[in-house]
KELUM-323681 format. One record per residue (C-alpha): residue number from 0; residue in three letters; x negated, y, z negated. Coordinates in steps of 0.001 Angstrom, whole numbers, padded with zeros to 6 digits. Last residue first. Example, Ala and Ser with C-alpha at 12.3 -4.5 7.8 and 13.67 -1.06 7.14 Angstrom:
1 | ser | -013670 | -001060 | -007140
0 | ala | -012300 | -004500 | -007800
***
This chain:
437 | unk | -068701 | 154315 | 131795
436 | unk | -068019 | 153852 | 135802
435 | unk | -070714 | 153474 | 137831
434 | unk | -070278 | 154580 | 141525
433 | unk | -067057 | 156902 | 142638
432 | unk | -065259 | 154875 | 145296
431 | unk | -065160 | 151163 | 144610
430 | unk | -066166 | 151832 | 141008
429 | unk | -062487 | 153672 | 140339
428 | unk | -060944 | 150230 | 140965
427 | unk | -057594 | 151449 | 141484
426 | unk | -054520 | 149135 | 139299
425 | unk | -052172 | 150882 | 138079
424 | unk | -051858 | 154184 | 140597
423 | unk | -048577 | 155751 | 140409
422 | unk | -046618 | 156661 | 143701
421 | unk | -042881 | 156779 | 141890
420 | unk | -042822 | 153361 | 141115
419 | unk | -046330 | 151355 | 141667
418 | unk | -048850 | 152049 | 144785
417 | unk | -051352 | 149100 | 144298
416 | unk | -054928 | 149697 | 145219
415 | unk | -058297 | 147601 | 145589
414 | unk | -060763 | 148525 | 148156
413 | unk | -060570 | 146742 | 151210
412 | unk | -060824 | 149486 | 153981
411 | unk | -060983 | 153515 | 152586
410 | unk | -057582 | 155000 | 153895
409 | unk | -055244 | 151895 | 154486
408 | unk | -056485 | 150496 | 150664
407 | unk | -055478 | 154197 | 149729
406 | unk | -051808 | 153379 | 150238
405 | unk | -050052 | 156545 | 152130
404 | unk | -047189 | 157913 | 150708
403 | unk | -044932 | 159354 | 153677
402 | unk | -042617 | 156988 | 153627
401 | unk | -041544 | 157145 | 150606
400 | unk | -040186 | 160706 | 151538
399 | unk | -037386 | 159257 | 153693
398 | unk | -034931 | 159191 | 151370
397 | unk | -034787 | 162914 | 150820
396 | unk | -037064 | 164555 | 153669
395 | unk | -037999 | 167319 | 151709
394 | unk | -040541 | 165858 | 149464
393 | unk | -043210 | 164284 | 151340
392 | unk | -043331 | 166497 | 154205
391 | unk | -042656 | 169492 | 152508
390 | unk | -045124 | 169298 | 150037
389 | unk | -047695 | 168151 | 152651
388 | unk | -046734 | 171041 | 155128
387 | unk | -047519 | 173354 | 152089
386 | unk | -050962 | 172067 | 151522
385 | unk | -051943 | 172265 | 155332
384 | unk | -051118 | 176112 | 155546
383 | unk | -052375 | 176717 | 152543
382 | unk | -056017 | 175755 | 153631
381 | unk | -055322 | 177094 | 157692
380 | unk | -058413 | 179703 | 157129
379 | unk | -059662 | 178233 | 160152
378 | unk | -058355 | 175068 | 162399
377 | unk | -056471 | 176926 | 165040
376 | unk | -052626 | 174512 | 165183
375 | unk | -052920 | 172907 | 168801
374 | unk | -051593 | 173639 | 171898
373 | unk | -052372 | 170988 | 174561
372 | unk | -054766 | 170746 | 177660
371 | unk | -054901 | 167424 | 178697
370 | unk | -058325 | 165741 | 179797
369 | unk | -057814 | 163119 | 176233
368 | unk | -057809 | 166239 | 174486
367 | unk | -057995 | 169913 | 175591
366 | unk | -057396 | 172436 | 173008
365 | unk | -054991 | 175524 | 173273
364 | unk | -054564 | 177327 | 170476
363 | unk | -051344 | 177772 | 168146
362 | unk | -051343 | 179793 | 165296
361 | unk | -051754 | 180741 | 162021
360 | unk | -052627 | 184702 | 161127
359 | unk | -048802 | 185734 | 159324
358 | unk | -048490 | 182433 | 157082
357 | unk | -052328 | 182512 | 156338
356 | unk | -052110 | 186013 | 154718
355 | unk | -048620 | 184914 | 153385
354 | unk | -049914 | 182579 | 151233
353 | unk | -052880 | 184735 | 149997
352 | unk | -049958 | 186758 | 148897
351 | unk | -049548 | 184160 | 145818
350 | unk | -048256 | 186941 | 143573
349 | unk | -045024 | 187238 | 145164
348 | unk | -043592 | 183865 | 144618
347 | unk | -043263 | 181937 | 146944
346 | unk | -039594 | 180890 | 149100
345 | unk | -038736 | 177614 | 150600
344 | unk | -034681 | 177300 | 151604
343 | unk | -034709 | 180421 | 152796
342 | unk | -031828 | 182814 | 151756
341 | unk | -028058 | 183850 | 153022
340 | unk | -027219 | 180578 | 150055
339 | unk | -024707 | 178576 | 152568
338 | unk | -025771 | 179747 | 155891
337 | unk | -029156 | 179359 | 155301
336 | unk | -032135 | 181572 | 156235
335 | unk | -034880 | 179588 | 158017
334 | unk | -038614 | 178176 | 156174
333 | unk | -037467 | 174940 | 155293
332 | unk | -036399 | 174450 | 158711
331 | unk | -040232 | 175908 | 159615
330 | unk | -042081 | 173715 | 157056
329 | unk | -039856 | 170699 | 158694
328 | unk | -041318 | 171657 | 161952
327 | unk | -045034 | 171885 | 161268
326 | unk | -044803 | 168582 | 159258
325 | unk | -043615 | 166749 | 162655
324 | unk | -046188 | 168620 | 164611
323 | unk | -048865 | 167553 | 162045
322 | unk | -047952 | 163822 | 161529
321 | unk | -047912 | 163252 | 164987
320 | unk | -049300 | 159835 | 164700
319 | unk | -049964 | 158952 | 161187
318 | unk | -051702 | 161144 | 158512
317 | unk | -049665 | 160236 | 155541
316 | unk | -050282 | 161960 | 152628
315 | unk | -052611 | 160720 | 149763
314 | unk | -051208 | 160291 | 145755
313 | unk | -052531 | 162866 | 143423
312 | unk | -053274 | 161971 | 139936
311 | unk | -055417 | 163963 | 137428
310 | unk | -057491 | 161785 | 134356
309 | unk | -060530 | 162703 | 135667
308 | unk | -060897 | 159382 | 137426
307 | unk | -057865 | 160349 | 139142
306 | unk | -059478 | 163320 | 140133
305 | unk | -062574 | 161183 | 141752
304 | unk | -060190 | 158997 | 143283
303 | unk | -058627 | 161606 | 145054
302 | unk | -061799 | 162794 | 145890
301 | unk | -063298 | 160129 | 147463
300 | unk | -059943 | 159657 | 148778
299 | unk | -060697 | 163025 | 151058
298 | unk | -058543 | 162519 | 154495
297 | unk | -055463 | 161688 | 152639
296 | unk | -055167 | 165358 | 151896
295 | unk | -053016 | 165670 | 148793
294 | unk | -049596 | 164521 | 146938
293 | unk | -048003 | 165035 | 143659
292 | unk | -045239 | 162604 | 143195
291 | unk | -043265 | 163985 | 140137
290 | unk | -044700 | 166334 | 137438
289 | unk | -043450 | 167025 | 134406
288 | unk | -044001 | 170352 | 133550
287 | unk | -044818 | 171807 | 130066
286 | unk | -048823 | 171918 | 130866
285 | unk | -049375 | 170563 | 134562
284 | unk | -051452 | 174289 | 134842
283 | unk | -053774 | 173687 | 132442
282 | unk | -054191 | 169694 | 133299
281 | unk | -054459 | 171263 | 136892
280 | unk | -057164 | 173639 | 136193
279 | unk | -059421 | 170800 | 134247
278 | unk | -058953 | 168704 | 137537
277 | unk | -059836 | 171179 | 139982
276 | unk | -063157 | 171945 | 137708
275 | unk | -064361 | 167966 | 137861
274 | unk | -063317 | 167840 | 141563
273 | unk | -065950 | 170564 | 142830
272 | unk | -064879 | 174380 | 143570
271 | unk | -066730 | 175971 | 145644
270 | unk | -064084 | 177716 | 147337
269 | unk | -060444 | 179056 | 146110
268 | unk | -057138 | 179123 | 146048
267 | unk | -055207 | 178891 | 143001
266 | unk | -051188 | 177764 | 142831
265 | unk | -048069 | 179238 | 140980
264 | unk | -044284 | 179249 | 141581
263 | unk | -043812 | 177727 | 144882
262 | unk | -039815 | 177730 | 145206
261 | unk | -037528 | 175752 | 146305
260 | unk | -034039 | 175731 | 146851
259 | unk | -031263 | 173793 | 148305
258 | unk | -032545 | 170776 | 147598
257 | unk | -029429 | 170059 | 145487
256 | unk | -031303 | 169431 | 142302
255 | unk | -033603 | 172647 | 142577
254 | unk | -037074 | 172040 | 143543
253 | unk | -039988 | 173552 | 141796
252 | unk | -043190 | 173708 | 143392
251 | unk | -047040 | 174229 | 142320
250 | unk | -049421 | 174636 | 145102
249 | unk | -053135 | 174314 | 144723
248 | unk | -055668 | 175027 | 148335
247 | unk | -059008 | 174826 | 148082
246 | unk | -060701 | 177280 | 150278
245 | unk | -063520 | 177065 | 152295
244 | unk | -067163 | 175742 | 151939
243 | unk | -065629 | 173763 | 149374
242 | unk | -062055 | 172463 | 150059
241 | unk | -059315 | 170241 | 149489
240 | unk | -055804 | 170477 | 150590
239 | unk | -053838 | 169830 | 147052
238 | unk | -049668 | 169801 | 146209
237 | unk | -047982 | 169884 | 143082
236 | unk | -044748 | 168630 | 141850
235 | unk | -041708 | 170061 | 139528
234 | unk | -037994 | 168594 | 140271
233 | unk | -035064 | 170779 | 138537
232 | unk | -032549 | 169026 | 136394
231 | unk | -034209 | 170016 | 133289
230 | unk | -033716 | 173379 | 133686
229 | unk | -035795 | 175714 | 136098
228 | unk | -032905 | 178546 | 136761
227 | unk | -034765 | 180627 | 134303
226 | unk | -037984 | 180740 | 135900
225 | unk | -035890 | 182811 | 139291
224 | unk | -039146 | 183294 | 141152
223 | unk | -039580 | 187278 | 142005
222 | unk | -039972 | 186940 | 145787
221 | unk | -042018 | 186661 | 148758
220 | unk | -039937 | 184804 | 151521
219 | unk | -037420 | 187336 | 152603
218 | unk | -039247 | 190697 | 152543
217 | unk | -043114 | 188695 | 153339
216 | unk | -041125 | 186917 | 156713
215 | unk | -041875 | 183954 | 157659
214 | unk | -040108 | 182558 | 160845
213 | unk | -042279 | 183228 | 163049
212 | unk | -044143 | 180082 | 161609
211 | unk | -046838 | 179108 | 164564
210 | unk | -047963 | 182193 | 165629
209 | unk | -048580 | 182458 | 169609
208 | unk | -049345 | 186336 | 169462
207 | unk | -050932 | 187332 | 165834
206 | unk | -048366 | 189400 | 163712
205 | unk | -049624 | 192847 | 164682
204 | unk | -051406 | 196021 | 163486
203 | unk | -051704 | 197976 | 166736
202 | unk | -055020 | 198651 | 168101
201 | unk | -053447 | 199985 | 171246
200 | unk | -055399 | 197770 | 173449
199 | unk | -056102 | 194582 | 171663
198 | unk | -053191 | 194672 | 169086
197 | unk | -050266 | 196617 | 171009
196 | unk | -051320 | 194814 | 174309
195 | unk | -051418 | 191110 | 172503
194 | unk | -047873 | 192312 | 171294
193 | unk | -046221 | 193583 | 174455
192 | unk | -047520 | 190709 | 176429
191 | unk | -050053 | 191233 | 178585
190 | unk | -050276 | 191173 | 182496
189 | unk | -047683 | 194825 | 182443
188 | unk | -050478 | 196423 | 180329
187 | unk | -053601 | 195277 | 181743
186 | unk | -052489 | 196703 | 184819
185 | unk | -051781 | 200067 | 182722
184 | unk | -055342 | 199943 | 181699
183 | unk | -057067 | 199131 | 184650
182 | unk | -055328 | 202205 | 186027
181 | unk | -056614 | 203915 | 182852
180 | unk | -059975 | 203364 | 184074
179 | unk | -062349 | 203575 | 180914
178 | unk | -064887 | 206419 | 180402
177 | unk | -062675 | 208300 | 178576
176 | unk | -062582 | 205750 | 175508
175 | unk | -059313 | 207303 | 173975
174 | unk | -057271 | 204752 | 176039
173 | unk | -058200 | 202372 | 173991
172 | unk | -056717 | 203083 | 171521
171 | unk | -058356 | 204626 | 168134
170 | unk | -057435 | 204454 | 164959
169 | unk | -059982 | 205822 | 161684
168 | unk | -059583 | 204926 | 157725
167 | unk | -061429 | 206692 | 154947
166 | unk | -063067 | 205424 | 151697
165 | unk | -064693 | 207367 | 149024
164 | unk | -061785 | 208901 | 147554
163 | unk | -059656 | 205547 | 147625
162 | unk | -056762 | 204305 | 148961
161 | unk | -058139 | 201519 | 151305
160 | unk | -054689 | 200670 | 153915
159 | unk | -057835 | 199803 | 156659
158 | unk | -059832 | 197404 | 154114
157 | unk | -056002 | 195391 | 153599
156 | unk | -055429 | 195974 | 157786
155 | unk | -059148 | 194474 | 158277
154 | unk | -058012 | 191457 | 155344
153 | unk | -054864 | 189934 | 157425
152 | unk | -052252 | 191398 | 159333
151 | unk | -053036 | 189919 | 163056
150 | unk | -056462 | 190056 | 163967
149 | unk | -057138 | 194396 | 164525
148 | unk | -059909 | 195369 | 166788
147 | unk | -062939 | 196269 | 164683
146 | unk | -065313 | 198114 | 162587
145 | unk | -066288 | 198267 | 159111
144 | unk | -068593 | 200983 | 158333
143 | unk | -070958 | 201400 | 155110
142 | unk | -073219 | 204134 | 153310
141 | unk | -075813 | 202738 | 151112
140 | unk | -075426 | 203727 | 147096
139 | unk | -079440 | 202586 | 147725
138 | unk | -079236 | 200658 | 144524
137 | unk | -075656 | 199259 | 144123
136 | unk | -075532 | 198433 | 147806
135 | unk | -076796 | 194948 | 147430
134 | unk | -074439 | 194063 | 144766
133 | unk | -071600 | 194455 | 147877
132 | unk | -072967 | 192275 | 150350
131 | unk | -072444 | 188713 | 148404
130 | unk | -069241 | 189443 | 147166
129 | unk | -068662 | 191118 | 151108
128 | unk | -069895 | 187871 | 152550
127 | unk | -067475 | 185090 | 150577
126 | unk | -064357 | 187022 | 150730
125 | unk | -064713 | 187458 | 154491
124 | unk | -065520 | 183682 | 155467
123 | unk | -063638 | 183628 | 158747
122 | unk | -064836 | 186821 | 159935
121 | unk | -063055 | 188316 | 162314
120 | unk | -061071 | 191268 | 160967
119 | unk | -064650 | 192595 | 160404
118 | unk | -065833 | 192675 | 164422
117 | unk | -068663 | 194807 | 163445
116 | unk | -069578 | 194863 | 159580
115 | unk | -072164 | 197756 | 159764
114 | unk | -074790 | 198397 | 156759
113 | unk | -076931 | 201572 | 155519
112 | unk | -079927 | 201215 | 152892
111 | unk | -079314 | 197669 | 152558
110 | unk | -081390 | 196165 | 149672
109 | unk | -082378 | 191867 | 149283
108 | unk | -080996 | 189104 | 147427
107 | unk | -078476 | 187088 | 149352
106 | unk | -077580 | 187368 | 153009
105 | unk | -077674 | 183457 | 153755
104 | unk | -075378 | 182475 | 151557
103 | unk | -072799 | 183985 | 153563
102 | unk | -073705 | 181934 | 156457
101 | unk | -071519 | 182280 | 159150
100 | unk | -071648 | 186477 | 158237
99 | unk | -074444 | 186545 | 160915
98 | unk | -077026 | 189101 | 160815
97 | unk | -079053 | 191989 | 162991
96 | unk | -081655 | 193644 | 161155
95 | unk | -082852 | 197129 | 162249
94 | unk | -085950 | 198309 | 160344
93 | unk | -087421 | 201378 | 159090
92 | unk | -091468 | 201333 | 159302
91 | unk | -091879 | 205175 | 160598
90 | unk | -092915 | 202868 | 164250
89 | unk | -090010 | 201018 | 164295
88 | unk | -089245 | 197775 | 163438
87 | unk | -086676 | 195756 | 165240
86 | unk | -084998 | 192449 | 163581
85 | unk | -083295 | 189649 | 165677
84 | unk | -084453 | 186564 | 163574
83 | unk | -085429 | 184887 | 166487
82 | unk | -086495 | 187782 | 168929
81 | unk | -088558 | 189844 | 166402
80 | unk | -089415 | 192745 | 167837
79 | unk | -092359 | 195135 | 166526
78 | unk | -093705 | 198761 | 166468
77 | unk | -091228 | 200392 | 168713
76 | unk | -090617 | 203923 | 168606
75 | unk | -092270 | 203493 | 172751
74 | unk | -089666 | 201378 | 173633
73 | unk | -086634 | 203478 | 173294
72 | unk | -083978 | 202071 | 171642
71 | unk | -080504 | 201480 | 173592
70 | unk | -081174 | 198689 | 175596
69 | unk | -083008 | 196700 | 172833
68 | unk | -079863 | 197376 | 170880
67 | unk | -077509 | 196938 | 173293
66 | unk | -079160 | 193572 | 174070
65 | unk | -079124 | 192478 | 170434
64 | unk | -075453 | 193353 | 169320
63 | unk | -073897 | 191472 | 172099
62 | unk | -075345 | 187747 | 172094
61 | unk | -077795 | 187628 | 169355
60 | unk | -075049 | 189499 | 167001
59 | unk | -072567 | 187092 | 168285
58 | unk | -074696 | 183821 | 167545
57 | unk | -075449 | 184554 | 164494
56 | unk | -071798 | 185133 | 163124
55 | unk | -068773 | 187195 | 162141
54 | unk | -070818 | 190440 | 163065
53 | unk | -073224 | 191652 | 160143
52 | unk | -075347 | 194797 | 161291
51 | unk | -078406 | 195470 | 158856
50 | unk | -080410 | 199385 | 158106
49 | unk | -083161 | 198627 | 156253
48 | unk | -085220 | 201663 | 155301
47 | unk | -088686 | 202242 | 154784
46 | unk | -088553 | 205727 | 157254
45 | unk | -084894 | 207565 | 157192
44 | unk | -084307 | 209629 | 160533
43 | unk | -085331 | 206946 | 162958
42 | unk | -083608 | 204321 | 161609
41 | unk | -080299 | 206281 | 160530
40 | unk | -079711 | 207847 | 164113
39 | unk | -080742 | 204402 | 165867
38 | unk | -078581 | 202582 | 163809
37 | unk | -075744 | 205449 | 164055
36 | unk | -076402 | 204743 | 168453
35 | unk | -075855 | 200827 | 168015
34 | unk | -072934 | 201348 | 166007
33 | unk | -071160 | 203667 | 168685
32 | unk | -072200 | 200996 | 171237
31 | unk | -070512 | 198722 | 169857
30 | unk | -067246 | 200676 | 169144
29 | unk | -066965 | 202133 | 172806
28 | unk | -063081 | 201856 | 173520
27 | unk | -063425 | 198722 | 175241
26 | unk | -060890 | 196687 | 173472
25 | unk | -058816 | 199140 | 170720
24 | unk | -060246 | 200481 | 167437
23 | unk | -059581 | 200166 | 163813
22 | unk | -062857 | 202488 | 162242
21 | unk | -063058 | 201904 | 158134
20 | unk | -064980 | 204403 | 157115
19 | unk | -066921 | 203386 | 153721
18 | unk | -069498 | 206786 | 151820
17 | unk | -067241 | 209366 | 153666
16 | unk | -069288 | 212093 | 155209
15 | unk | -067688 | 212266 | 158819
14 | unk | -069889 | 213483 | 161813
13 | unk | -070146 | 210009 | 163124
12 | unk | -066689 | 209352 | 163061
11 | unk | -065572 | 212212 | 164592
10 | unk | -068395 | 211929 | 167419
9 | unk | -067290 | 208786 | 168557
8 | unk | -063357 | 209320 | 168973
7 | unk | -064768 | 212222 | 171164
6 | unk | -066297 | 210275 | 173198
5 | unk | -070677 | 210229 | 172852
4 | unk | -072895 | 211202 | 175545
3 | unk | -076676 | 209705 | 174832
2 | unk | -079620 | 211258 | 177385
1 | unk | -082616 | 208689 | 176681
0 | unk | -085914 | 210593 | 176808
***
């Protein structure tokens, strides 16, 4: 018989009788293998049951999850083990299932008696798996843990900050796993810097290290928008990153007539959404505004021509060399208190936090390309991100911002497609792009 020695940190959490525990823990401290041992626990001790760990995708709960597991369970409870779809079956007939939140779809329709999100703060389609998780709790009222090292400030803080009787939130270090070197520890700490140490080590709630808009602050740039000040004067426009598996992206802008303010004012984000329902939410949201050079991703004129088909217009950003650096930047100008005003240029309103979830969690990575390793923008949950640096490349630059309209004859090859005053489109053959037109 397997002798199991638990920390302290451990133990508290596995003697607590809250329904959701929330457990924000450093590198190393033991959380793995603390979800491992409650499997185990609830396995053996409850016979039928389904007991499932979801990491952020297949291929992590095959990789970690799976030998600790097999490790960890003694043989002879075993009555089978499936290798490629990672479920264990003991002998009482409970069962151990591990799963992969890359495929939300992919957890539909069946009853957890007891489920473990490990690594939550990094799953890149949260939203999407807990909708589909949470109607498969209503029966068994299963108990459930969320575990992780902190990601910046985005969801695992919002599931941390839980107010709620049936909730409670744990933080550990890692120094509270006694079976760790401290030495290692403080070498660790003087290599790091002090905010990847606070957030791997410490568990710290941090903006991510290497973000790309530093600038953004949720005090300064989330506000109550000033509606009154939009008269007649003011500039309205709308900007569109396209989406399905992940988000569409709307923004809705005003601009004042010195430039010297603008604010986003509405927007939806959102998956799954096809060009037929985009286009019905814009007419309802276009209502009372006249709207001036709306611009999207230039790398979807299917579905710019679809929306325009729909009666919706949206003319395609560039996309040239550098396009994305040179975006980056002016977001980040727009982005810096001014002398003149003592605000940002760009501010949101406060009900569109989902802007601020990607301002505080994008960042640079490094990428090799062409045998050079470079620092690149990380290309998930960056759907805002890209619809704001079109607004402000298109319509920030003053005179320049012709420039940045894009003919749709470049994007697609030969089709037909005149860019009139003010980026309208007289003269697209709709049948070029979309099939039979009625």
């Amino acid at each position: 018989m397997k002798i199991i020695n638990l920390s302290k940190w451990q133990t508290t959490v596995r003697r607590d009788k809250h329904r959701y525990k929330v457990i924000n823990c450093g590198r190393r401290a033991g959380k793995s293998f603390l979800v491992s041992v409650e499997m185990l626990r609830f396995a053996s001790e409850n016979p039928n049951s389904d007991s499932w760990v979801i990491t952020p995708s297949y291929k992590q709960s095959k990789a970690i999850m799976w030998e600790m597991l097999k490790d960890l369970i003694p043989r002879e409870v075993i009555l089978k083990c499936n290798e490629s779809e990672l479920i264990i079956e003991l002998l009482n007939h409970s069962r151990i299932l591990l799963k992969g939140g890359d495929n939300p779809d992919s957890l539909r329709g069946v009853k957890i008696d007891f489920c473990v999100f490990d690594e939550t703060a990094f799953f890149s389609k949260w939203d999407e798996v807990w909708k589909v998780i949470r109607p498969t709790l209503i029966d068994s009222q299963a108990d459930v843990w969320f575990i992780s090292t902190p990601n910046g400030l985005n969801h695992f803080r919002d599931l941390y900050l839980t107010k709620h009787p049936d909730w409670i939130s744990f933080h550990f270090s890692s120094y509270e796993n006694p079976f760790l070197d401290k030495g290692e520890l403080e070498t660790i700490k003087i290599e790091m810097d002090e905010d990847s140490f606070a957030q791997e080590i410490l568990a710290e709630f941090r903006k991510m290290s290497g973000l790309i808009y530093k600038e953004f602050n949720r005090d300064i740039h989330l506000v109550d928008v000033p509606v009154y000040k939009f008269t007649p004067d003011w500039t309205f426009t709308r900007s569109l990153d396209f989406g399905f598996a992940h988000k569409s992206a709307l923004g809705y802008f005003a601009i004042s007539p010195t430039k010297n303010e603008m604010y986003m004012f509405d927007g939806l984000y959102q998956n799954r959404l096809y060009e037929s329902q985009i286009a019905e939410i814009v007419k309802e949201k276009d209502n009372g505004y006249e709207i001036i050079r709306p611009i999207a991703d230039s790398a979807q004129p299917m579905s710019i021509a679809q929306l325009f088909h729909e009666g919706v217009r949206f003319d395609p950003v560039d996309k040239s060399t550098d396009s994305v650096k040179n975006g980056i930047v002016r977001v980040a100008e727009l982005l810096m208190t001014r002398n003149d005003t003592g605000k940002p240029t760009l501010m949101f309103d406060k009900s569109l936090d989902w802007v601020a979830d990607e301002f505080e969690t994008y960042r640079w990575i490094q990428a090799q390309q062409g045998g050079v390793i470079k620092e690149v923008p990380y290309k998930v949950d960056d759907d805002a991100m890209d619809m704001i640096r079109y607004f402000a490349v298109t319509h920030t630059n003053r005179a320049e911002a012709e420039m940045f309209i894009t003919p749709l004859a470049e994007l697609k090859g030969k089709e037909s497609f005149v860019v009139g005053e003010s980026g309208t489109i007289p003269s697209i053959n709709i049948k070029d792009f979309v099939g039979d037109e009625s």
